[in-house]
C-alpha positions as CSV (number, residue, x, y, z in Angstrom):
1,X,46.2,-19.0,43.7
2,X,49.6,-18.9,42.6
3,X,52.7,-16.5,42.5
4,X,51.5,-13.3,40.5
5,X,48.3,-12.8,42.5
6,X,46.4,-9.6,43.1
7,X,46.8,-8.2,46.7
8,X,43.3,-7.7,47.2
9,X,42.6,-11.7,45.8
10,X,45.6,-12.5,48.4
11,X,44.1,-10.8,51.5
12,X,40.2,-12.0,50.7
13,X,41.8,-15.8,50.2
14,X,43.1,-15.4,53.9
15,X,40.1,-14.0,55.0
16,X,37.9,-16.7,53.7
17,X,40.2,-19.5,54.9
18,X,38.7,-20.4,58.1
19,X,42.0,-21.6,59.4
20,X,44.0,-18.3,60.0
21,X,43.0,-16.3,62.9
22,X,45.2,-13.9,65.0
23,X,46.6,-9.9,65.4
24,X,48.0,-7.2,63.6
25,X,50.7,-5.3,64.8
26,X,51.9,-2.2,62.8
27,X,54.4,0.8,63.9
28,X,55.8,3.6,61.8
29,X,53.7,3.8,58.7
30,X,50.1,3.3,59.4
31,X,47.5,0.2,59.5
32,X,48.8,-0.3,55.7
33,X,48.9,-4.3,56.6
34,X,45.4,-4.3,58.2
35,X,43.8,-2.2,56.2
36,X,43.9,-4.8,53.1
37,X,42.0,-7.2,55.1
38,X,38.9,-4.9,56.2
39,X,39.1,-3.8,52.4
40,X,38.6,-7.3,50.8
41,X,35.9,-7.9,53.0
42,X,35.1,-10.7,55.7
43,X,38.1,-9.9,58.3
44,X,36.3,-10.8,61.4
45,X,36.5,-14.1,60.4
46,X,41.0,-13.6,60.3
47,X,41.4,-10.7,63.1
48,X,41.4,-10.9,66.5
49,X,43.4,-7.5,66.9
50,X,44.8,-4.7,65.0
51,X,47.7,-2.4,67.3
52,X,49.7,0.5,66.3
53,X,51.7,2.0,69.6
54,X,53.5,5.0,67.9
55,X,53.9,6.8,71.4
56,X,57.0,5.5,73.0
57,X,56.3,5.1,76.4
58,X,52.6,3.0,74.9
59,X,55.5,1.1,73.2
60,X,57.5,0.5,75.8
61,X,54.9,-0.2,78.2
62,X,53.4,-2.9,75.9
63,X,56.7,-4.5,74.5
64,X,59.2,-3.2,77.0
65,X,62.1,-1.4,76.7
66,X,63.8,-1.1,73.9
67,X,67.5,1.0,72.8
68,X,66.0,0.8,69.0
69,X,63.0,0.7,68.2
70,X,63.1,-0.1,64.8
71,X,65.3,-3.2,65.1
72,X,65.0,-6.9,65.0
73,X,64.9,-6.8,68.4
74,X,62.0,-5.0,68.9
75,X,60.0,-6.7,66.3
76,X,60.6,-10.3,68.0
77,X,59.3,-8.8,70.9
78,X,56.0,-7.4,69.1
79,X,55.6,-11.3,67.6
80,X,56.3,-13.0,70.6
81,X,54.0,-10.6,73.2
82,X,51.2,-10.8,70.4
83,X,51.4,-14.8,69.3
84,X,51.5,-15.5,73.8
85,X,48.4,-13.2,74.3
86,X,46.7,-15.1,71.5
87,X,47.4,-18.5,73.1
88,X,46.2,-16.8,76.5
89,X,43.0,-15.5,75.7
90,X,42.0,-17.4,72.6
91,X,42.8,-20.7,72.5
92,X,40.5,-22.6,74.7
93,X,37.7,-21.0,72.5
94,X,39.0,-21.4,69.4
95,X,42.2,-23.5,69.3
96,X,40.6,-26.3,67.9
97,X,39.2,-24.4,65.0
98,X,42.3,-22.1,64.5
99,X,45.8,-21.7,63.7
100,X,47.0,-18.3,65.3
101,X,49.3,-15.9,63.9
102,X,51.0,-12.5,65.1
103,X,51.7,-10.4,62.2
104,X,54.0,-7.0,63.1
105,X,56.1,-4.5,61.4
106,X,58.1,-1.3,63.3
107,X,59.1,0.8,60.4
108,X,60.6,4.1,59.6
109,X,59.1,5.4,56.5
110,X,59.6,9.3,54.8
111,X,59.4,11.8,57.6
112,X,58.1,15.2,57.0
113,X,61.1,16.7,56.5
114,X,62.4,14.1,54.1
115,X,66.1,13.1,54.0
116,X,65.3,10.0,56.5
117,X,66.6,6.1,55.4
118,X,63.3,4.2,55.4
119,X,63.4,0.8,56.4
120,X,62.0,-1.0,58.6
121,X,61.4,-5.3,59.7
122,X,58.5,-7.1,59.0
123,X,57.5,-10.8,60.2
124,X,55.0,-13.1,61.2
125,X,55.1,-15.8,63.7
126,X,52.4,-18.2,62.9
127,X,51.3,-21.8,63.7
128,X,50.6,-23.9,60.3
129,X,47.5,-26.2,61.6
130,X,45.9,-26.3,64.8
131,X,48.0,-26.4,68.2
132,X,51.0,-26.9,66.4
133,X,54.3,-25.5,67.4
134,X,55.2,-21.6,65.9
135,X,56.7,-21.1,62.3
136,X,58.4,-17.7,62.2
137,X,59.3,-15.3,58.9
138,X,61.7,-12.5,59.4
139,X,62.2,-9.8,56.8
140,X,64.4,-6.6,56.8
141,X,62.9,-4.0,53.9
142,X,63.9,-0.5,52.5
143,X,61.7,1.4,51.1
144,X,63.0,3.3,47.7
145,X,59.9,5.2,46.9
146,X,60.0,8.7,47.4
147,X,56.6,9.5,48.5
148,X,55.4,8.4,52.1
149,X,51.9,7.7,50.9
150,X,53.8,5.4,47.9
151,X,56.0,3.9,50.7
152,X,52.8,3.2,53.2
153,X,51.3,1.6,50.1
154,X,54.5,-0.6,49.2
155,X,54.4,-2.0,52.6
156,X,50.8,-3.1,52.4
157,X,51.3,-5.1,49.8
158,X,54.7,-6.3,51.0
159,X,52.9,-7.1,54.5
160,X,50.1,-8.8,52.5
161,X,52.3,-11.0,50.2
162,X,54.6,-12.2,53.3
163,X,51.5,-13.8,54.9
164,X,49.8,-15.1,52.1
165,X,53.5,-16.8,51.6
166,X,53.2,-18.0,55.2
167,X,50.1,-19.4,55.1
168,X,50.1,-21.1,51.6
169,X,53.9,-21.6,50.4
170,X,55.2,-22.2,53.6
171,X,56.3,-25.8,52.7
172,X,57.7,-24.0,49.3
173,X,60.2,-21.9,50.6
174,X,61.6,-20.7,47.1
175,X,58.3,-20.0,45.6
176,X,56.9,-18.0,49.1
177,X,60.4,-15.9,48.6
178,X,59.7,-15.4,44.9
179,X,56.2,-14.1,45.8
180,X,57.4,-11.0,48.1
181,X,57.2,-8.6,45.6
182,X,53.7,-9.6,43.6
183,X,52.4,-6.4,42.2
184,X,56.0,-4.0,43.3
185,X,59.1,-3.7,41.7
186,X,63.0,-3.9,42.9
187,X,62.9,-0.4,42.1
188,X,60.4,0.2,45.0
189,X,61.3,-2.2,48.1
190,X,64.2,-3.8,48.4
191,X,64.4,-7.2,50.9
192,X,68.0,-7.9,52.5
193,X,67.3,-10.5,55.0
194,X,64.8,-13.3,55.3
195,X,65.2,-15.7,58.6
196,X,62.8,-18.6,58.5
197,X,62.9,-20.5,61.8
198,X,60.6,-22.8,63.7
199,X,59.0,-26.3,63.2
200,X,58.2,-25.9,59.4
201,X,61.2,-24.7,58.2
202,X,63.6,-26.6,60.6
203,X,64.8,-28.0,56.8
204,X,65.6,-24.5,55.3
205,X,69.5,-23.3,55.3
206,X,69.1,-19.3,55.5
207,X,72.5,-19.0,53.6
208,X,70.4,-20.4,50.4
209,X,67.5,-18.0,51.1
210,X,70.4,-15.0,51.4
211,X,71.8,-16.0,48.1
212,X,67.9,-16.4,46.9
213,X,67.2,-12.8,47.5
214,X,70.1,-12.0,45.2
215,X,69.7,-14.2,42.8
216,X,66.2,-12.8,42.2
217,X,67.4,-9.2,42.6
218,X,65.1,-8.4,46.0
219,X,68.6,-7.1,47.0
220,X,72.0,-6.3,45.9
221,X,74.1,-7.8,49.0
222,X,73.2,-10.4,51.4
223,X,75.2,-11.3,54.7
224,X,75.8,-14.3,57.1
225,X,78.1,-14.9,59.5
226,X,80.3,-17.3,60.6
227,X,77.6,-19.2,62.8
228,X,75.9,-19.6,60.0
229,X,73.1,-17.1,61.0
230,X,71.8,-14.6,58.2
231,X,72.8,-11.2,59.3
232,X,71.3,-7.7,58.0
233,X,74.2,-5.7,56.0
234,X,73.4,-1.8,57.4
235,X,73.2,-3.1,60.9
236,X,76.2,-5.3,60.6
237,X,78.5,-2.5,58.9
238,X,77.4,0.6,60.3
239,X,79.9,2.8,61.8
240,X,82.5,-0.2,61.0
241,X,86.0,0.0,59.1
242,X,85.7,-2.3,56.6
243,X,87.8,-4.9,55.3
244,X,86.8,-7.1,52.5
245,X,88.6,-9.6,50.0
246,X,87.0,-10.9,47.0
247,X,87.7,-14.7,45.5
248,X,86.2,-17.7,44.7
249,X,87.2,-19.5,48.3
250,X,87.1,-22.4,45.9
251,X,88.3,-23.5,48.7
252,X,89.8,-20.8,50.7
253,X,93.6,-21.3,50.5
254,X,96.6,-20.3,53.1
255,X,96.9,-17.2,50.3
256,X,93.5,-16.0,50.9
257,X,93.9,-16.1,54.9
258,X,97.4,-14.9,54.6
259,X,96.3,-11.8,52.2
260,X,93.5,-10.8,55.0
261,X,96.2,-11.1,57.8
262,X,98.6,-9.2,56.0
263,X,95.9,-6.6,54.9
264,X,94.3,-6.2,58.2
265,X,98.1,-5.6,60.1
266,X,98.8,-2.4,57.5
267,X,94.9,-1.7,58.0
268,X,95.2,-1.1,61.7
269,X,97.5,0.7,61.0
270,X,96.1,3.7,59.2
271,X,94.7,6.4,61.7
272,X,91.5,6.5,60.2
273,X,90.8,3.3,61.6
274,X,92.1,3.8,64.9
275,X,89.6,3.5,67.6
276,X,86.8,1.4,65.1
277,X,85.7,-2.3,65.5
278,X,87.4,-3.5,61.7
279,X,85.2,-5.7,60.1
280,X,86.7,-8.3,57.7
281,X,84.0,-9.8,54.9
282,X,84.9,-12.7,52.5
283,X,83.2,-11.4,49.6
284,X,81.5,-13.6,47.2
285,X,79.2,-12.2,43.8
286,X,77.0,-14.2,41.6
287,X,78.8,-13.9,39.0
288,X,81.6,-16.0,40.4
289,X,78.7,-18.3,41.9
290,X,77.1,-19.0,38.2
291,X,80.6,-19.3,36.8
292,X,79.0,-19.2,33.0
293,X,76.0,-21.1,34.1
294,X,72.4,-20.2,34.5
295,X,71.9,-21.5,38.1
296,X,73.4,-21.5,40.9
297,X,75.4,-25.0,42.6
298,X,73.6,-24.8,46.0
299,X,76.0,-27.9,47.1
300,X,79.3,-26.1,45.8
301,X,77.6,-22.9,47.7
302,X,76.8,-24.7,50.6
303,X,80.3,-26.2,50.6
304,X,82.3,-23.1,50.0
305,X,79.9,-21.4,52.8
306,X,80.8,-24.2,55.3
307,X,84.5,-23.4,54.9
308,X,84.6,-19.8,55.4
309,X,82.9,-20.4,57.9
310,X,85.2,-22.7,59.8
311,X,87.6,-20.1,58.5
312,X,85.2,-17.5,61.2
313,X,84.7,-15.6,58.2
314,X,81.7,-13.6,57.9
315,X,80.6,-13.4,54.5
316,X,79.0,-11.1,51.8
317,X,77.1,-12.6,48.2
318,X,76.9,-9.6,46.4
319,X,76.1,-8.4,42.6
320,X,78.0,-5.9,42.4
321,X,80.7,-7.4,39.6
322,X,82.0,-3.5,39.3
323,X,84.6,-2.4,42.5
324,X,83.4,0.7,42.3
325,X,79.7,-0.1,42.7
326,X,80.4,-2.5,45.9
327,X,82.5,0.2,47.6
328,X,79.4,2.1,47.0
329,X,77.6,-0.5,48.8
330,X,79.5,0.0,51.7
331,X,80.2,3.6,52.0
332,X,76.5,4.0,52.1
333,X,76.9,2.0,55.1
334,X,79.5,3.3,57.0
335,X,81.4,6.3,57.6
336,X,84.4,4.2,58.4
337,X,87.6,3.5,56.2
338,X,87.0,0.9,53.6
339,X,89.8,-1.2,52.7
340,X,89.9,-4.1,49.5
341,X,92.5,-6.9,49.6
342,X,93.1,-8.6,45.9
343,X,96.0,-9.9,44.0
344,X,98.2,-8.6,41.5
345,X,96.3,-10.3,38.6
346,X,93.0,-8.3,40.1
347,X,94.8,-5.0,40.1
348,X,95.8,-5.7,36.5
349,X,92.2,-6.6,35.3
350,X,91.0,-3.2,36.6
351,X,93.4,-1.3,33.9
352,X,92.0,-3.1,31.3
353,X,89.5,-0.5,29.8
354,X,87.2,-3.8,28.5
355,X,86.2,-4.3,32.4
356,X,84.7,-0.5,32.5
357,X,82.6,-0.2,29.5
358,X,79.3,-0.3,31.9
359,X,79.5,3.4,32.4
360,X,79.4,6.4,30.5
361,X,83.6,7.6,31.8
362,X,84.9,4.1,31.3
363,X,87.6,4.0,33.5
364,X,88.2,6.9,34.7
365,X,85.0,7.4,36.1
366,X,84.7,3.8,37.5
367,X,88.5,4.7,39.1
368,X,87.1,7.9,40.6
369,X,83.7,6.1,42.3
370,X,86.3,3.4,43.5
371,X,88.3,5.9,45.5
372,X,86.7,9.1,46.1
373,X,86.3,8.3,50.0
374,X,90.0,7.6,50.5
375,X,89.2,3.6,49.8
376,X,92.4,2.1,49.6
377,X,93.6,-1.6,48.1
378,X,95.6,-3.7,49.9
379,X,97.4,-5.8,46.9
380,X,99.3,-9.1,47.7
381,X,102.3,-9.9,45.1
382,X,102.2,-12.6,42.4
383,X,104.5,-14.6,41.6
384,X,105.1,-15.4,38.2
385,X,108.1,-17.3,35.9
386,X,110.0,-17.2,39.0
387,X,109.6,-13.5,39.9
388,X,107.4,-11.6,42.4
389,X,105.1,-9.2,41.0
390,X,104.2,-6.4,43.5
391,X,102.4,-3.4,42.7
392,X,105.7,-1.4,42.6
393,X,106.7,-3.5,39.1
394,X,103.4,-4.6,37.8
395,X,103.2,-3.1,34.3
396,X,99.9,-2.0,32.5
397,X,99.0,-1.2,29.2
398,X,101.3,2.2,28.1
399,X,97.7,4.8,28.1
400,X,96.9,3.2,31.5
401,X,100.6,3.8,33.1
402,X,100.1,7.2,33.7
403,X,96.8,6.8,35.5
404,X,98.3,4.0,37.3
405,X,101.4,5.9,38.4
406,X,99.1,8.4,39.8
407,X,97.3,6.2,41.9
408,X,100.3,4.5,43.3
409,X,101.7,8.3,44.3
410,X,98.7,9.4,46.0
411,X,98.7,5.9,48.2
412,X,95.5,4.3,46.3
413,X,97.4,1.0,46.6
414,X,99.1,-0.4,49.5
415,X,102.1,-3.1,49.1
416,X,101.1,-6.1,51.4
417,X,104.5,-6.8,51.8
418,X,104.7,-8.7,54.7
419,X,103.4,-12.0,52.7
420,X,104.7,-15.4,53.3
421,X,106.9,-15.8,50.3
422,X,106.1,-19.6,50.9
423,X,102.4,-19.4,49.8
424,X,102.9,-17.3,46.8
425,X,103.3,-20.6,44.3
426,X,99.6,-21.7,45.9
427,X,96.6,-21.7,43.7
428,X,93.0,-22.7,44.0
429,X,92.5,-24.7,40.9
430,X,95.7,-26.2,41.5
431,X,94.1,-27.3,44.8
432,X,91.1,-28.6,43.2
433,X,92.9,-30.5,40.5
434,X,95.2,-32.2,43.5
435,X,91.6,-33.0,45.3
436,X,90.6,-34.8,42.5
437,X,93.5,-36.6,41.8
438,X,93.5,-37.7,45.4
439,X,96.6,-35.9,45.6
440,X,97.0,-35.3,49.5
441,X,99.8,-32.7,49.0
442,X,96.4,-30.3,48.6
443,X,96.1,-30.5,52.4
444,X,99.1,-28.4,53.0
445,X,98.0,-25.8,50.9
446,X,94.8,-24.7,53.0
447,X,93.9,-23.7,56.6
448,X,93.5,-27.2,59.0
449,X,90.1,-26.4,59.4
450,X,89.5,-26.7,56.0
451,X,91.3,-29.6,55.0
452,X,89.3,-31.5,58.0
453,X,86.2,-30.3,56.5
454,X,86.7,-31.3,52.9
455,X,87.5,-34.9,54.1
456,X,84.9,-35.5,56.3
457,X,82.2,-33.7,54.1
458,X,83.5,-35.2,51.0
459,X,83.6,-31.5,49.1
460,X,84.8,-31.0,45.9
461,X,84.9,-34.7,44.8
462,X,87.2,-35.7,48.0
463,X,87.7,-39.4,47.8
464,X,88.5,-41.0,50.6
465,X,91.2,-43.7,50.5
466,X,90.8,-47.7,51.2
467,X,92.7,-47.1,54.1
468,X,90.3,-44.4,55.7
């Protein structure tokens, strides 16, 4: 049984396998996971328990305290209580026969009232044969439909799919991925995390599964940080000032650390911000990531991943090519002051009415999502035939001047005039073509860290020399 599979043909295949034997833990939106199982038939033979604690003190009292208690937090406690009390009572009797599992979910679906965000995490912690050391899956969900019966429905299937993945694609981490959303569309659940840990995916590099859930459209944005741990977006950016620069970190450059230094000094600045934790996000989209191709480099990925992070960036793979439909990401997110640092040469691309044609007001329309919550760009000069461009002589087409004197009245752009005037002649392909020619005037032109990586790691065709 494949990718594509019915939900009830998913849940009866568990049920008839004798391996899979453990408990079902479900908060917020009913037995939805559970009840697919008694419906295909034969689920004595798969569950040992099924447990919903909706009361709060029942909750606490069974999984302890908790500040949130629909958080990744609490749902690691609800696997590891359930997976332990399966070992306890059941594995003299059975441990030779079975592989346990603790499935659990603690969601918030559509309240009464409506109005509510509906999300919620979803796992399952699981040996894959006999005695064998835990496997664990981690998802974060939202649910999109507008119904609670339609969302209570969604997650059943979601719940189902996640540990027919587990149990049967759990060495086929793409294809168990792929097979979240059998029988549901994007335009129901969306998935924007996935953590795989334990003894069967000790192989797996969560970074790839983030830019897996965007490459297949489960989600819009993923997020990891600079410890290389996948991270879940709303969490991360809630009630955050956010500042975020887009490139290619091709490999991040002294320019793109200098622009985020300079941005961040006029950022903190701004009263808005005063008093909020400032985030700063290295953005990078798929678009940049296929570059004109059909897949995706994992290798280049992996290798522009490993020096952000050495940079302690925390970074954001996004599909949002449009501005305005990222800052719309994030203002979702948070209440906080949003800030975007980008070149001259980006600031000229966005009054080019070719780049707007996605939406029905062209420009003016994608201009007025950018900035209708105060969003402010932080532009770093260019320079160019000997002479700096800054956004205060940067000329645009003669219909677009008048739009873009307005926005440069009203404060839309902010000069990040406190560059290093040295860095201005550096380029990223100009790096990458000095790499390559084992040119080693390159290694001036990026952060130490990063040099140190690229010529240990051997990135972007680094040859080392006979003498090394």
């Amino acid at each position: 049984m494949e990718v594509g599979a019915d939900t009830l043909q998913k849940a009866l295949r568990i049920n008839l396998d004798p391996r899979w034997y453990g408990t079902i833990a479900e908060i917020g939106a009913g037995q939805e996971v559970a009840r697919w199982f008694f419906r295909a038939g034969g689920a004595a033979g798969t569950v040992a328990k099924t447990i919903s604690a909706y009361d709060m003190a029942v909750s606490d009292a069974v999984y302890g305290k908790s500040e949130r208690y629909v958080s990744m937090g609490r749902l690691q406690a609800m696997l590891d209580h359930e997976f332990q009390l399966n070992l306890e009572r059941l594995d003299d009797s059975r441990g030779d026969d079975n592989a346990f599992f603790a499935f659990a979910d603690t969601v918030v679906a559509r309240s009464y009232q409506g109005g509510n965000e509906c999300h919620g995490w979803m796992g399952v912690k699981f040996q894959s044969h006999q005695h064998d050391e835990p496997s664990q899956i981690v998802i974060h969900v939202r649910m999109l439909d507008a119904e609670a019966a339609s969302q209570q429905e969604a997650l059943g299937v979601v719940g189902i799919n996640l540990l027919h993945g587990a149990f049967f694609h759990y060495h086929e981490p793409d294809m168990l991925l792929e097979s979240l959303l059998d029988r549901l569309t994007t335009g129901r659940i969306e998935i924007d995390m996935i953590q795989l840990t334990g003894i069967e995916f000790r192989s797996v590099d969560n970074r790839l599964m983030a830019l897996k859930l965007v490459q297949l459209g489960l989600s819009g944005a993923a997020m990891f940080g600079p410890d290389r741990q996948v991270l879940q977006p709303s969490e991360v950016l809630r009630k955050k000032a956010i500042l975020v620069e887009r490139g290619s970190f091709r490999p991040p450059t002294v320019v793109n650390i200098d622009m985020l230094e300079c941005a961040r000094a006029k950022f903190e600045d701004d009263p808005a911000v005063d008093g909020r934790e400032v985030l700063v996000l290295t953005e990078l989209t798929m678009a940049n990531l296929l570059a004109g191709g059909e897949k995706v480099d994992r290798r280049d990925f992996l290798a522009r991943a490993e020096l952000l992070a050495a940079c302690g960036m925390t970074v954001l793979i996004s599909d949002y090519v449009a501005y305005h439909r990222l800052a719309a990401y994030l203002a979702w997110r948070t209440d906080g002051r949003i800030g975007m640092v980008m070149g001259i040469p980006s600031l000229a691309d966005q009054f080019d009415d070719a780049n707007h044609g996605d939406i029905p007001g062209g420009i003016l329309e994608s201009f007025g999502r950018l900035f209708k919550n105060d969003l402010r760009l932080f532009v770093y000069p260019m320079l160019q035939d000997g002479e700096v461009t800054t956004i205060h002589n940067l000329a645009v087409g003669e219909e677009q001047q008048p739009l873009y004197d307005y926005l440069a009245r009203r404060g839309s752009f902010v000069d990040l005039d406190n560059y290093k005037p040295d860095y201005l002649p550096i380029l990223s392909r100009d790096v990458l073509r000095r790499i390559a020619a084992g040119d080693d005037t390159w290694e001036s032109m990026v952060p130490a860290e990063v040099a140190d990586l690229i010529t240990k790691r051997g990135f972007f065709g680094y040859q080392r020399s006979a003498e090394d």
